[in-house]
C-alpha positions in Angstrom: 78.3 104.6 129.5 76.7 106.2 126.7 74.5 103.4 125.2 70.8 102.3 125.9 69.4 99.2 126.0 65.8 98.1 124.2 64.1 95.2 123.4 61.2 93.1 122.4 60.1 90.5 125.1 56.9 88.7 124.6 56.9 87.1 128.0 55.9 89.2 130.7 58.1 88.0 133.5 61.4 87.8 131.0 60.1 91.4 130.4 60.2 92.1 134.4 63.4 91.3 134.8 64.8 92.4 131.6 63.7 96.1 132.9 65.1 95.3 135.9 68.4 94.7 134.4 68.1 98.4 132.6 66.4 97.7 129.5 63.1 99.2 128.0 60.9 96.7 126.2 59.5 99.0 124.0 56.8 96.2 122.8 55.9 92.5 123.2 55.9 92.0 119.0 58.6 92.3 117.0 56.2 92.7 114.0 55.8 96.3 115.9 59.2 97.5 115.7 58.7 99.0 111.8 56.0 101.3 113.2 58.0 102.6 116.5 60.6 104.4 113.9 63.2 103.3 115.9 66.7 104.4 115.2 69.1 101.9 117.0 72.9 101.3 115.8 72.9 97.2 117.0 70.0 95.2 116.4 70.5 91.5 117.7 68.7 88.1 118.0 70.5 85.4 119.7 69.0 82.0 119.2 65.5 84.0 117.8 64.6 83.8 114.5 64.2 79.8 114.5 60.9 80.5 116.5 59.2 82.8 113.9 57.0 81.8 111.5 58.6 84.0 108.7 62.3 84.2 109.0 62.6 87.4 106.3 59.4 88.9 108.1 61.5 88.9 111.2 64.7 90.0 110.0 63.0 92.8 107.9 61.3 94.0 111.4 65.0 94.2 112.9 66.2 96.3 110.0 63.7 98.5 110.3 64.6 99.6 113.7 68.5 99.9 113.1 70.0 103.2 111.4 71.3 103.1 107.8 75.1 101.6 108.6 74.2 100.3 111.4 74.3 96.6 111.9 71.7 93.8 112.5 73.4 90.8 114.6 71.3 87.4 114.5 72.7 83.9 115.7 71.2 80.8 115.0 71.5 77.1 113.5 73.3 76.4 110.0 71.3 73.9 107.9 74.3 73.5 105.2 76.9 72.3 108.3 78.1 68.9 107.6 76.1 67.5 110.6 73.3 68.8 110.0 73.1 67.4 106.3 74.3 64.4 107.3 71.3 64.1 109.8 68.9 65.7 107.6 65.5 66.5 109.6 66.3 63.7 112.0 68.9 66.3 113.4 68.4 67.2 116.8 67.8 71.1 116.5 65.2 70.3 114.4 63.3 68.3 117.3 62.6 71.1 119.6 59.2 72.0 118.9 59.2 75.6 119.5 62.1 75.3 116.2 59.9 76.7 113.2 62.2 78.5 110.7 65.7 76.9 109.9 68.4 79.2 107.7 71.7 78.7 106.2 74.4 81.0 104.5 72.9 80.9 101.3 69.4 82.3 102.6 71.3 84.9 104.5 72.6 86.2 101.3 69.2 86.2 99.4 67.5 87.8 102.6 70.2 90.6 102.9 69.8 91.4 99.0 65.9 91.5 99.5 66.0 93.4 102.5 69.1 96.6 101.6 71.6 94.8 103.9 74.9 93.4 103.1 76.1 90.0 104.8 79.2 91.9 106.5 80.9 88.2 108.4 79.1 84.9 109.1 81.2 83.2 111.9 80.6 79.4 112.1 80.3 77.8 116.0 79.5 75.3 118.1 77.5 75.7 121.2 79.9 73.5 123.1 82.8 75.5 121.5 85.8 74.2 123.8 84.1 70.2 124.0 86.1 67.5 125.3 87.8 64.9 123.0 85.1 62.4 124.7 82.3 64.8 124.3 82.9 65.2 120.7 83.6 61.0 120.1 80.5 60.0 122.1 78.0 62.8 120.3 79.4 61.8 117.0 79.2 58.0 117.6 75.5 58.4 119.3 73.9 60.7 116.4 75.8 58.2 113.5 74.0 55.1 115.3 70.7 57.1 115.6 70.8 57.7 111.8 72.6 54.5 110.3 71.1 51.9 112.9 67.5 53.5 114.5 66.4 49.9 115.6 69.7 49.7 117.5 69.5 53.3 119.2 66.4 52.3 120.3 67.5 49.5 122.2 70.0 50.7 123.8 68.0 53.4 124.7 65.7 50.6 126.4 68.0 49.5 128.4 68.7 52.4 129.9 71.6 53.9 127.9 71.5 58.1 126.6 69.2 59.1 130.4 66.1 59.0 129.3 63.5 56.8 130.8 61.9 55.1 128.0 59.6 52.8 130.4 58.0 56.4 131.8 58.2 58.4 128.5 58.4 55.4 125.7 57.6 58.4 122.9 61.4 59.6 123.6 63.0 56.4 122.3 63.0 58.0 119.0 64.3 61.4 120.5 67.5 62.2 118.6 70.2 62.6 120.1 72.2 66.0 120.7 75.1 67.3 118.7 76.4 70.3 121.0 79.9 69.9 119.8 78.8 70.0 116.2 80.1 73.5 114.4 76.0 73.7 113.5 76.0 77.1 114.2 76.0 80.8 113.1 76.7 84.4 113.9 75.8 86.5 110.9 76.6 90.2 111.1 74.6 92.5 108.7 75.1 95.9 108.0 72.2 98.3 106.4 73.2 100.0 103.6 69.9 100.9 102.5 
């Protein structure tokens, strides 16, 4: 095979095993990567730049390191899907605390103009992509009673419905429910032109 594997790994034991697996961590920072003059053809981030600080900051470091035609791959959550405006910041991505930064399509084009890249394909997906008629009912049912009829979630959750034990953890009544089914996700592929 004649490709090589780097990356960025902040965690030293993801790190370990990621150079077990044949890749070099070339640093622990991806706010490093501009000053390594790194010449890669793929650059990607799967589920990464929701847990920066500065989304453009980031995706400038990963252009940085790819050639000029080559492409910068990041996957993440789509604020402008249907579910996601429907649920506004009650949505369930944007519970995880470690979420900092959420993007849509219409960023991704601003970001790309900014940064000499050109938005190439954004595929929309779900991260249950193949979900089960009941999967998709009972997610849609339980996020439209979370945001229509909170009072009534949260009763239901009391009584032992959605597996989470309210009486040990009563700050989770509130939790909202998740959407994996929901097409609340994207793969946007950049290429550098600049």
């Amino acid at each position: 095979q004649s490709y090589k594997w780097i990356g960025v790994e902040i965690h030293k034991e993801a790190a370990e095993k990621a150079r077990h697996r044949g890749v070099e961590v070339v640093t622990q920072d991806y706010a490093e990567l501009p000053s390594l003059r790194l010449e890669v053809d793929v650059a990607l981030a799967v589920d990464v730049i929701e847990h920066t600080h500065d989304p453009l900051e980031f995706l400038a470091s990963l252009a940085s390191a790819v050639r000029v035609w080559g492409l910068v791959i990041v996957s993440t959550g789509n604020t402008s899907a249907p579910t996601w405006k429907l649920m506004g910041s009650r949505y369930w991505y944007c519970h995880i605390a470690e979420h900092l930064s959420f993007i849509n399509p219409f960023w991704v084009r601003g970001a790309a103009s900014q940064l000499g890249l050109e938005v190439e394909d954004i595929h929309f997906f779900s991260h249950a992509d193949g979900a089960s008629v009941k999967q998709k009912v009972h997610e849609t049912l339980a996020n439209l009673l979370f945001r229509f009829s909170p009072k009534l979630f949260v009763r239901l959750r009391n009584i032992g419905l959605g597996g989470i034990d309210t009486d040990r953890y009563p700050d989770l009544a509130l939790t909202p429910p998740y959407w994996m089914s929901a097409r609340d996700h994207m793969l946007v592929i950049f290429r550098k032109i600049v």
